[in-house]
N, C-alpha and C positions, 0 to 999 in steps of 0.2 A: 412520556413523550419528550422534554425537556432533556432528561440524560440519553434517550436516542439522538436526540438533536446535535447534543454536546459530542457522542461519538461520533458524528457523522463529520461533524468540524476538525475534529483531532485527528480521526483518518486521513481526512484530505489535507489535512497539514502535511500527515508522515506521508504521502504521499507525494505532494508537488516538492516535499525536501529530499525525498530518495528519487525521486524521476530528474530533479535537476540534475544532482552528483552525478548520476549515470550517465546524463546525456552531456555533463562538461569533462565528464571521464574519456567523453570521444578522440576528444583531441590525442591519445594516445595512437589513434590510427593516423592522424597527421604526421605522428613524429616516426611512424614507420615500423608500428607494432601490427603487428597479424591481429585478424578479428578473434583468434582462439586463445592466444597474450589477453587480448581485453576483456573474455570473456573470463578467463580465469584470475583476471585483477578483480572484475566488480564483484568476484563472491566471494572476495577476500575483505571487501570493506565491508565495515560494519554500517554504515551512514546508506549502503544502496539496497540492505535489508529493509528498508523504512518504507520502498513503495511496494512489495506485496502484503507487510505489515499491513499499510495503511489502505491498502485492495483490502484485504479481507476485514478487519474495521467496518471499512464504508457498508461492505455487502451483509454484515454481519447485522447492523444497525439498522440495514434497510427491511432486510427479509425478517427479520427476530419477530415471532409473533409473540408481544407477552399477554395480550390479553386472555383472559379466564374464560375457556367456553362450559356455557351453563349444560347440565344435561336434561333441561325441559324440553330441549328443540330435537325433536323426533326427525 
């Protein structure tokens, strides 16, 4: 329980750090880049891989069943 915990913390770190990047990356539409320029910039960064990293983390963490089910229960 403790190290699901732990992942669940470290996911939503990579997470709020790769969702920031991306959304201060916007400013690239201000400066008069097409949304398809910005689209093909953030999958060149390596720092905006961090928020489905850290999606799948969290959900991994949440759902993971590790308990041991007995086979007495009919």
């Amino acid at each position: 329980m403790f190290f699901r915990g732990c992942i669940v913390l470290l996911g939503f770190g990579f997470a709020v750090s790769g969702g920031v990047s991306i959304i201060g990356y916007l400013n690239l539409l201000a400066m008069g880049r097409g949304f398809i320029d910005y689209l093909i910039f953030i999958t060149r960064r390596p720092e905006c891989y961090l928020l489905p990293i850290g999606i799948i983390m969290i959900t991994g963490a949440i759902f993971y069943n590790d308990e041991k089910k007995s086979n007495d229960q009919i």
